[in-house]
C-alpha positions as a printed Julia matrix, in Angstrom:
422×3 Matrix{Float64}:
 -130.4   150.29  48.84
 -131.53  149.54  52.36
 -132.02  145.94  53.61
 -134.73  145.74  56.39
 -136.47  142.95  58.67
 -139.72  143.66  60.13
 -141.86  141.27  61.81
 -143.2   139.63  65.59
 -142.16  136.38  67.27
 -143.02  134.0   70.39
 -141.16  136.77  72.57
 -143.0   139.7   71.08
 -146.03  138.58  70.42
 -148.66  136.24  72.4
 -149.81  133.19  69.95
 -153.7   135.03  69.79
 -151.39  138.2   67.56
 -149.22  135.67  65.58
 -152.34  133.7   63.92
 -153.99  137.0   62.96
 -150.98  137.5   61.25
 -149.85  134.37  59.77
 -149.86  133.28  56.27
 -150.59  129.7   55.05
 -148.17  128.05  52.49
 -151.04  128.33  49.92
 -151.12  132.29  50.46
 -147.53  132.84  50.06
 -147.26  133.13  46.27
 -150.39  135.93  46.22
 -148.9   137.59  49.18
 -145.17  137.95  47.46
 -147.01  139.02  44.24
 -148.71  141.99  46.19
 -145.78  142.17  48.26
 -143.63  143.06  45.37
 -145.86  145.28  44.17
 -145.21  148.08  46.73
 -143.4   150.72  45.0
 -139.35  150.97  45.72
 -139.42  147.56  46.91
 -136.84  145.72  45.47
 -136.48  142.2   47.2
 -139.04  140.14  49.48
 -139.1   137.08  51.25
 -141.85  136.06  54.06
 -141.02  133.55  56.64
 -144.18  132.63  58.64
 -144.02  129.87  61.23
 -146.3   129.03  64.4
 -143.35  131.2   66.34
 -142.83  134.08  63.58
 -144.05  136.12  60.73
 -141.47  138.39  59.43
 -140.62  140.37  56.41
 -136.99  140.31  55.23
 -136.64  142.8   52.41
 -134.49  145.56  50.4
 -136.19  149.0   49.21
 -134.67  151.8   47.44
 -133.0   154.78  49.19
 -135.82  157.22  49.48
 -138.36  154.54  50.85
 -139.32  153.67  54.44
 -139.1   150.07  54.56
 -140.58  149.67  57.59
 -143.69  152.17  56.67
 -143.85  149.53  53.47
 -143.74  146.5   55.07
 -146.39  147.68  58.07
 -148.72  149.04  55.46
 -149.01  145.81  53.71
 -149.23  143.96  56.33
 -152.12  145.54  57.67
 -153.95  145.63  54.38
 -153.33  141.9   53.43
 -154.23  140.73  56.78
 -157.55  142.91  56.98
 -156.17  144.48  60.16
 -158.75  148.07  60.17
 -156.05  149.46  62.97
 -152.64  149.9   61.99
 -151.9   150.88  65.69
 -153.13  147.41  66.99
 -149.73  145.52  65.29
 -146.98  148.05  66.48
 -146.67  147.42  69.82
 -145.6   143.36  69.25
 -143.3   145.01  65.87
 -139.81  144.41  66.04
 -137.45  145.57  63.33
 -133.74  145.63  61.51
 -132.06  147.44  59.48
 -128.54  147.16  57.68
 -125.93  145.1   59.48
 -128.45  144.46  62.93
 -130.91  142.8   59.72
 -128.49  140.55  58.84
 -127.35  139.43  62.18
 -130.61  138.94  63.17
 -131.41  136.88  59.72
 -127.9   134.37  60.71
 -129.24  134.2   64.6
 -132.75  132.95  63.17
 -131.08  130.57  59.97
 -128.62  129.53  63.27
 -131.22  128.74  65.71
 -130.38  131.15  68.09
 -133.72  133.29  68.08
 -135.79  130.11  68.55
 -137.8   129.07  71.35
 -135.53  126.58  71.67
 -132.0   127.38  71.34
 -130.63  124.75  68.72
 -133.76  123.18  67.02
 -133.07  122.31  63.36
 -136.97  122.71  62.12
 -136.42  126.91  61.73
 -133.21  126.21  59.17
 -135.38  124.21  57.16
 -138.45  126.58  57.59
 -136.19  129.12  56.1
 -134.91  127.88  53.03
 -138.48  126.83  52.18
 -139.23  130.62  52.66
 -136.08  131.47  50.21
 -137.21  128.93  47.72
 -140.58  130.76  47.37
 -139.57  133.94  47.17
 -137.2   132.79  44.55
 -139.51  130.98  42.34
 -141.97  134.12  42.51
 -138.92  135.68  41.47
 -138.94  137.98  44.58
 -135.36  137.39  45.37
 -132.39  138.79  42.78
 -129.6   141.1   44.59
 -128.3   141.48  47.75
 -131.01  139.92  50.16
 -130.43  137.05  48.01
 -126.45  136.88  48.57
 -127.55  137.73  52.51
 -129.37  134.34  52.94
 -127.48  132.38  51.12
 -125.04  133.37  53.44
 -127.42  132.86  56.23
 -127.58  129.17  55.38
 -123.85  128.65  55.55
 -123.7   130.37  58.33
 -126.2   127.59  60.17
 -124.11  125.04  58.71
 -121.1   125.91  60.38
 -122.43  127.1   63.87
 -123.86  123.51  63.76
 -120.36  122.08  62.23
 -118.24  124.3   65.03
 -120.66  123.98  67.91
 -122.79  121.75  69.93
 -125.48  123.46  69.89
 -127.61  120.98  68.37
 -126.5   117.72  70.24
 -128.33  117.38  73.35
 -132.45  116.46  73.95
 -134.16  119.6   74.66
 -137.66  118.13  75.05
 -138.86  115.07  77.44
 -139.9   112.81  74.91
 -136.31  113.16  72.99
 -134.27  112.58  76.18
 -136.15  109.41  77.32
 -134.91  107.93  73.91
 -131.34  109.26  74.65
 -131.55  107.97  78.11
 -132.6   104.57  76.4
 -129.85  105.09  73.6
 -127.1   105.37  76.46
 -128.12  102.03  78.2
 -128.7    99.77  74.84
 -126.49  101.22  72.26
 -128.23  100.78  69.27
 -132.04  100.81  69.02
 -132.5    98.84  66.08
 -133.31   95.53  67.18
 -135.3    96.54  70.56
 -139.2    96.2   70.86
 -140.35   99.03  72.5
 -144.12   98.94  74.39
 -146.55  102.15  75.23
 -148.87  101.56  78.07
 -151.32  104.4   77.43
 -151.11  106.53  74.25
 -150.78  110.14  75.76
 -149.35  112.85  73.57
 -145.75  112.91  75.13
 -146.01  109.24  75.43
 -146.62  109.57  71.31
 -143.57  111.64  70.87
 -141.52  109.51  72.4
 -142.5   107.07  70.12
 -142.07  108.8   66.71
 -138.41  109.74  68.16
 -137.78  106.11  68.82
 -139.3   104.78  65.47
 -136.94  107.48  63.72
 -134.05  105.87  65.86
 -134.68  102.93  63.9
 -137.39  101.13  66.77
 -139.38   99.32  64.16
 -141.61   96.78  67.1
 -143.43   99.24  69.08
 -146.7    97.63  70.85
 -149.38   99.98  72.12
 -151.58   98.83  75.42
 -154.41  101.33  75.81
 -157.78  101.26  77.7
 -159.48  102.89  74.89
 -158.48  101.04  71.6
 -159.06  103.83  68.95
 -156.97  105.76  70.44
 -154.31  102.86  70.3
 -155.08  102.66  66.97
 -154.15  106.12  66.51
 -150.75  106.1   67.34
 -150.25  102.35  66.36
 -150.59  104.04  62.58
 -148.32  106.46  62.79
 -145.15  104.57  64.01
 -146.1   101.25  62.28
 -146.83  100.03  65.34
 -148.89   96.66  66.92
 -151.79   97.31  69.38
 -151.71   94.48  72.51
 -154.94   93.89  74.03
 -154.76   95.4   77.6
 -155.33   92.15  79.31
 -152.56   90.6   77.56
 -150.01   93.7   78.85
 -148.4    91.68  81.79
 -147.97   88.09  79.81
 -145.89   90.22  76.88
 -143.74   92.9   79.02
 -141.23   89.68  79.41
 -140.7    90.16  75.53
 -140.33   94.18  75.42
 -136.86   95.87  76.27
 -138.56   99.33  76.71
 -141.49  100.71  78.21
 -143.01  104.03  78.0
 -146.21  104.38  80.39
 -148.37  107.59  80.21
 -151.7   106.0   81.59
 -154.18  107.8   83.36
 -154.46  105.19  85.57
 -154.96  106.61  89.28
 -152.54  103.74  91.36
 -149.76  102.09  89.82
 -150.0    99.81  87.13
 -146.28   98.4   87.59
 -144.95   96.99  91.15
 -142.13   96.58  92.08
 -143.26   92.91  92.58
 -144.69   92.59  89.42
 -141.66   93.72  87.89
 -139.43   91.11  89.88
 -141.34   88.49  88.19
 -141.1    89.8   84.79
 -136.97   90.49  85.12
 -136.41   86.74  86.12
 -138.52   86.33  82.72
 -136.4    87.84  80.58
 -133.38   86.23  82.61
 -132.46   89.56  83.92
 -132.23   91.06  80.52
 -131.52   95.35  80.99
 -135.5    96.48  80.64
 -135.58  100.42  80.54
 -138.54  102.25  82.15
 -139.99  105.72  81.1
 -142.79  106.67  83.47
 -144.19  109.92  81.83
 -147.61  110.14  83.56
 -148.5   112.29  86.32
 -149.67  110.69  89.05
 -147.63  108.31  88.6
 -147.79  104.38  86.67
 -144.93  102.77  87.86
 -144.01  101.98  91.86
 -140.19  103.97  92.25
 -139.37  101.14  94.43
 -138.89   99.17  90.8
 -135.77  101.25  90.77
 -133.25   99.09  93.33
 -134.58   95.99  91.07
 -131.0    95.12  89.33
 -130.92   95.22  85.27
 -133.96   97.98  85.65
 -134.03  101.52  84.79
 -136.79  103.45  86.08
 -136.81  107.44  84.59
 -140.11  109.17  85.64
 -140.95  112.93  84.13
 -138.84  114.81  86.78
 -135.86  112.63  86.15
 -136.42  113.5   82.34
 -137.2   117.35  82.88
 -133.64  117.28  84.92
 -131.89  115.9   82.02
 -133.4   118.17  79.68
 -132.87  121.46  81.58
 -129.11  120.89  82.13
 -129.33  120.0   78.25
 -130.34  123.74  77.69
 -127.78  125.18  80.12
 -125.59  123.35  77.97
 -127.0   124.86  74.8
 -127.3   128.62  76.21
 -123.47  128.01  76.76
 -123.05  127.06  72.94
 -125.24  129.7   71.88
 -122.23  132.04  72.98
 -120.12  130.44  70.89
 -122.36  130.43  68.11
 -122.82  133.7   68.28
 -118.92  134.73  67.98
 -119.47  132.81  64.56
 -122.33  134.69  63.71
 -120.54  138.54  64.4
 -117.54  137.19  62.72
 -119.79  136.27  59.51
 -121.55  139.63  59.58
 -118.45  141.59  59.75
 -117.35  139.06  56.91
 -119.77  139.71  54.44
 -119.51  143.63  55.14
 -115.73  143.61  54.21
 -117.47  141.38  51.23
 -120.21  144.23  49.84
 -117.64  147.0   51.04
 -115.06  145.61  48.41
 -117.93  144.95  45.67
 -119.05  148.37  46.26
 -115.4   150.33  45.32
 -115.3   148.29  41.76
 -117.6   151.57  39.94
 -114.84  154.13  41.57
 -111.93  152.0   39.96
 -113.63  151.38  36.62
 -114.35  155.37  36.53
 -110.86  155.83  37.73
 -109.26  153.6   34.84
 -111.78  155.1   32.42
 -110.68  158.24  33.06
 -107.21  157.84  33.11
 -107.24  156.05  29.74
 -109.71  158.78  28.5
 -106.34  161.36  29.47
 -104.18  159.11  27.89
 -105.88  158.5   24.55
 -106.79  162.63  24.28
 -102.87  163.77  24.92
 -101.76  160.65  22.86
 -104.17  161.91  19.76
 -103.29  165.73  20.53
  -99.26  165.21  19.87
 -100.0   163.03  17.03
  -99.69  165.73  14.62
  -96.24  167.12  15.68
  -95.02  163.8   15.76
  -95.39  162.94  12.27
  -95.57  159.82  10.45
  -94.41  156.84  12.52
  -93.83  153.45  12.31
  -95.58  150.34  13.57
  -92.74  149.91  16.22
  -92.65  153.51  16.88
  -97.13  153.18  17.65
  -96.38  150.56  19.81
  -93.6   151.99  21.84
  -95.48  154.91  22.54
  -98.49  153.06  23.53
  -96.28  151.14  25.82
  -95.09  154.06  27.48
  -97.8   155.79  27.77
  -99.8   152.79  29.57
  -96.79  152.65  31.77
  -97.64  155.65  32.95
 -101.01  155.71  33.24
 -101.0   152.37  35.0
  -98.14  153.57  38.13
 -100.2   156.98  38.73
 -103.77  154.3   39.01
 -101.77  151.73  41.21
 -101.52  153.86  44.46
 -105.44  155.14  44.55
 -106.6   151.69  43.18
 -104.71  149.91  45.99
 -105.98  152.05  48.47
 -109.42  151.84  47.32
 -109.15  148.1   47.64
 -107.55  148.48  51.0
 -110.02  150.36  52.99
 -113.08  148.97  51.09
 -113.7   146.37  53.75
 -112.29  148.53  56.3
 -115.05  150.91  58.37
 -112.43  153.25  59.28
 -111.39  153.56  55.97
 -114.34  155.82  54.41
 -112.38  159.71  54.75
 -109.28  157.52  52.45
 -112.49  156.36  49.58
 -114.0   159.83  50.3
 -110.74  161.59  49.56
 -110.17  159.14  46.36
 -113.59  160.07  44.77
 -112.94  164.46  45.57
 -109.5   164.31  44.59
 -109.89  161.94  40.38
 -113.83  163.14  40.55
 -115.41  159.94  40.62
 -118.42  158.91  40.25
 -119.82  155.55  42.16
C-alpha cells in the first residue's frame, strides 16, 4: 500500500491558483464520494483552506497515486489543461507524507509558524472523510497520530505563545501593563479593520465594555455588533476618554486627534489612573509627545510590528524544536507499522511449525500403540517444547529488527530460510 500527499499551498501557489482549486465545505461529501471512486484508491481525506488544498491518501501497489489524485483533480475542478496545475504541485510519498502531514497538524507549514486555526482545520477534514467513510487503515492511524503529535509540539514547545499579528500584540502589550482584562473598558476611535481585530482579541480576553467613536455611524454599528459593544457619539469622545482604560485609534483623520495636552487633562481626570494607548492608523492619531506623560502608554503600529517580528524570530527558533519532535514521531510510528507488519511471518512461522509437529506426531502414532491419557499429554508436552525453542530464536529476531531499517537482510533471511509467506 502506498500513502501519498499531493496538493499546492500559499508558498506554491499564488491565491488566483488556490480558489480555482478549492472546495467549499458543502462540496466535500460529493468530492470524497467521487474521490473514492478512483480505482485502487483505498483511503482519502481533502483538506482545503484559504492557504491549501491537498489530497492525503493510500492506493494500492500497482497505482500511481499521484497520476490519481491529479486526474481527479482536474476533472472535478473543470480544469480543460492538466498541464496548467503541475507547476504549483507539490507531493509526498511514504515517510516524507507523513512528516509533512505532522509539520501541517503542528503548524509548522503555515503561513504563520504556530497558528492553532490549521489543527482545527484538520481534524474537521478527518471527521469528513470519516463520516463518508473514506478513512479505515493506515492513513487513518497516520492522522490520528498527526493530532497527538500537535498536541505535544504545543505541550513541549512555545511555539504557540507569543502574538504574531498587530492586533494580538496590542492586547498583550495591554495584558502586560493591567494584568487582567476583565474589568477594563476599552474605547475604538475609528472602526478600521485592524482596529476591529484588536477588538474581537480583547472581547475574547474577557473586555466586555468596548465603546466605538466613529465619523460614520454604520460603520460603528458594525463592529459595535460583533463585540457587544456601545457606540459613543463622536462629539461626546473627549468628555468619556476620562472613563476608558484603553484606547485603540485607527481614524483616518489627517492631524492628530489626541495631544499631548489634551491627554494631560484627561490623566489628571482619571487621577493619574495607567491609560494604555494603541495608535494603529497611518498617518498618525495620536501626538508621540503623549508618551513622556507619566501613567501613559503610547504603542503606535511600528512599536507593534517590532514586537511582533521578534515574536516570530522567537517562533522560527521553536519551530526547530518542534521539528526534532516531529522526526522523532515519524521514526516512531515506522518502528510502529514495521513491528505490525512482521505479525503474518510469525503466524505462518507458528503455523507451520505446528503443522510439522501435528504430521510427525500423527505419523509415529501407529508404532506407538495404544497409550494412555498421561502418556497423550506427555508427548504433546514434549513435542510443543520443541517446537516452541526452535520458533523462539527466528520469532525474536523478527520482532527485533521489525522496527529496525537496517534490519531487512535478518526478516529477508527469516522468510528464504522457514518459506514464509507475508
Amino acid at each position: 500500500m502506498k500513502l501519498w500527499i499531493t496538493g499546492v499551498n500559499h508558498r506554491t501557489a499564488p491565491v488566483a491558483i488556490r480558489e480555482k482549486l478549492a472546495f467549499t465545505e458543502s462540496d466535500l461529501p460529493n468530492a470524497l464520494a467521487e474521490l473514492r471512486k478512483r480505482p485502487g484508491l483505498v483511503e482519502g481525506m481533502i483538506l482545503s483552506t484559504c492557504n491549501r488544498v491537498e489530497f492525503a491518501v493510500t492506493t494500492d501497489e500497482d497505482v500511481d497515486p499521484q497520476d490519481c489524485v491529479e486526474e481527479f483533480l482536474t476533472s472535478s475542478q473543470r480544469i480543460s489543461d492538466r498541464a496548467w496545475i503541475q507547476p504549483y504541485v507539490y507531493s509526498f510519498g511514504g515517510r516524507e507524507a507523513i512528516r509533512h502531514l505532522f509539520r501541517v497538524a503542528a503548524s509548522l507549514d503555515s503561513m504563520v509558524v504556530g497558528e492553532p486555526q490549521i489543527l482545527g482545520q484538520l481534524k474537521s477534514a478527518y471527521s469528513m472523510a470519516k463520516s463518508q467513510g473514506a478513512l479505515s487503515g493506515f492513513l487513518d492511524t497516520v492522522l490520528t497520530r498527526a493530532f497527538n503529535v500537535a498536541k505535544r509540539v504545543r505541550t513541549e514547545t512555545e511555539i504557540g505563545v507569543s502574538a504574531v499579528s498587530v492586533s494580538y500584540a496590542a492586547v498583550e502589550l495591554a495584558r502586560e501593563i493591567f494584568g487582567s482584562l476583565s474589568n477594563k473598558k476599552v474605547m475604538l476611535i475609528g472602526a478600521g479593520k485592524m482596529s476591529e481585530l484588536a477588538a474581537r482579541h480583547l472581547y475574547r480576553s474577557g473586555v466586555t465594555q468596548i465603546l466605538v467613536a466613529n465619523r460614520t455611524r454604520s460603520r460603528a454599528e458594525q463592529v459595535a455588533e460583533l463585540v457587544r459593544g456601545r457606540i459613543i457619539d463622536y462629539e461626546n469622545l473627549y468628555t468619556t476618554l476620562p472613563e476608558v482604560d484603553i484606547v485603540i485609534t485607527s481614524s483616518g483623520a489627517p492631524g492628530y486627534i489626541l495631544t499631548k495636552d489634551q491627554m494631560r487633562k484627561i490623566i489628571d481626570a482619571r487621577k493619574n489612573r495607567p491609560m494604555f494607548l494603541i495608535d494603529i492608523a497611518v498617518p498618525r492619531n495620536i501626538e508621540p509627545a503623549v508618551n513622556d506623560l507619566a501613567n501613559v502608554f503610547l504603542y503606535d503600529i511600528d512599536d507593534l510590528q517590532k514586537v511582533v517580528d521578534n515574536n516570530l524570530r522567537g517562533r522560527l527558533d521553536e519551530a526547530a524544536e518542534a521539528d526534532k519532535i516531529v522526526m522523532e514521531e515519524v521514526d516512531r510510528l515506522e518502528a510502529y507499522m514495521r513491528g505490525r507488519e512482521v505479525v503474518p511471518m510469525i503466524v505462518s512461522l507458528q503455523t507451520q511449525l505446528e503443522s510439522v509437529r501435528a504430521g510427525e506426531v500423527e505419523r509415529m502414532r501407529s508404532r506407538l500403540g495404544p497409550l494412555t491419557q498421561q502418556q497423550e499429554d506427555a508427548l504433546e508436552a514434549l513435542t510443543r517444547g520443541i517446537i516452541n525453542k526452535i520458533a523462539h530464536g527466528p520469532i525474536s529476531e523478527l520482532r527485533k529488527n521489525a522496527g529496525n531499517p537496517g534490519g531487512v537482510p535478518v526478516l529477508d533471511a527469516i522468510r528464504k530460510i522457514f518459506r514464509l509467506i507475508d
